[in-house]
C-alpha positions, 0 to 999 in steps of 0.5 A: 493239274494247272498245267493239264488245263493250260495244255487243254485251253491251248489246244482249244484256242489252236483249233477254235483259231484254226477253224474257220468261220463256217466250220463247225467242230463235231465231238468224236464219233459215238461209239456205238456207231464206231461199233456197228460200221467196224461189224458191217465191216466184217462182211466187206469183200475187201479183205484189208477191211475186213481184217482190220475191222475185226482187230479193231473189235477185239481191241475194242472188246465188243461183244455184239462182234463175237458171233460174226468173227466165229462165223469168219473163223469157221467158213473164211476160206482166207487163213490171214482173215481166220487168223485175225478172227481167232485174235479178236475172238482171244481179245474180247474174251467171251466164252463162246469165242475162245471155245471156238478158237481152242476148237480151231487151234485143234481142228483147223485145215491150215496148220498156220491158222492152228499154230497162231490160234494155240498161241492166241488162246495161249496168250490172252485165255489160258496160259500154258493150254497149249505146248509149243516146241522151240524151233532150232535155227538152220545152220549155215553150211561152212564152206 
């Protein structure tokens, strides 16, 4: 215990020394705000941003993403950005998200995107939903 405050102080000091004489140090940002900038996010063209707002929301398990991230899953013509959504979706864990990927696991056009949602939903819903075939690694020809 003392030496957690010890550690704690010291950093304090560091960055009270550290700081200028005009800065002012801000606590971390709500999260709430944290929450609203990763859903606009979702919306970005930018498919780097989008995706990783949208495992930030599943990390965050926010349950305001999860109507945005089944409408990236059902209509983002990019398989990286549905299969992202899917994770998310799994990660947060509400109800209408992991029916839409057990749907999406079943019905999706990208066999991809089918695979890593059957896996997902697998993994942080439902162990045992789906069943996967091991694959046989090819064997080097001997020449």
């Amino acid at each position: 215990m003392k030496s957690t405050l010890a550690v704690s102080v010291a950093l304090l000091s560091a960055a009270l020394a550290y700081a200028g004489p005009g800065d002012v140090l801000r606590p971390a940002p709500d999260l709430e705000i944290t929450e609203a900038k990763l859903l606009d996010d979702v919306h970005c063209d930018n498919c780097q941003t989008k995706e990783s707002a949208m495992f930030d929301l599943g990390e965050l398990r926010s349950e305001k993403a999860v109507i945005p991230l089944m409408d990236v899953l059902h209509s983002d013509a990019d398989e990286s950005t549905r299969i992202v959504a899917a994770l998310a979706l799994c990660r947060i864990g509400d109800a209408r998200g992991t029916f839409a990927v057990k749907r999406a696991a079943t019905f999706d056009a990208s066999p991809k995107v089918r695979t890593r949602a059957a896996w997902f939903y697998s993994t942080y819903v439902k162990e045992g939903s789906f069943q996967f075939e091991p694959v046989q690694p090819a064997m080097a020809s001997s020449d």
